[in-house]
N, C-alpha and C positions, 0 to 999 in steps of 0.2 A: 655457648648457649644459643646465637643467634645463628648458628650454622644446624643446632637442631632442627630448629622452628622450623628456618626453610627447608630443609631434609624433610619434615612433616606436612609441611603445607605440598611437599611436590609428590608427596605419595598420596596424600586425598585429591589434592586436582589430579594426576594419573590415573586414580580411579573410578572418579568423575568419569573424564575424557573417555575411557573404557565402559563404562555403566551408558553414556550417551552415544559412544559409535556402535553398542550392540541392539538399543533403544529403537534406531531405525529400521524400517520393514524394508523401503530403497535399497538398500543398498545390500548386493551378495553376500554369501558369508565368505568366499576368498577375499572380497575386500575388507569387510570389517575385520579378518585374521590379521592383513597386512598393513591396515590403519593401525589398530591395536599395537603390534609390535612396530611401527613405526614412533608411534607415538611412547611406547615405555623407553626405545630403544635412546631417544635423543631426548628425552627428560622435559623442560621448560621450554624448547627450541619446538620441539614438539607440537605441547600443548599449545603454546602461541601461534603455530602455522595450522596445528585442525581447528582453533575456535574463530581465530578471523579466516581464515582462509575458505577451508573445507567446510565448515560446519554450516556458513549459511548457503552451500550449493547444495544440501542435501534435502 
């Protein structure tokens, strides 16, 4: 049950993370292709490096 939850929570932050790296006008569309699939690719490791990392350089 609790292996759901987080399987559900990491597919709406995913989508999140996705809906906000395409939100930007800065940024290319090669990079928001490459952000996107970097960020589905490695799941939570992901999300945690584009939202403190990347997300406030943009």
């Amino acid at each position: 049950m609790l292996g759901t939850i987080i399987y559900i929570l990491g597919i709406v932050a995913a989508v999140w993370c996705v809906l906000d790296i395409f939100k930007h006008d800065k940024l290319e569309l090669l990079w928001k292709i490459v952000l996107t699939v970097a960020v589905l690719a490695t799941s939570w490791i992901g999300l945690l490096v584009y939202y403190f990392i990347i997300r406030p350089r943009i």
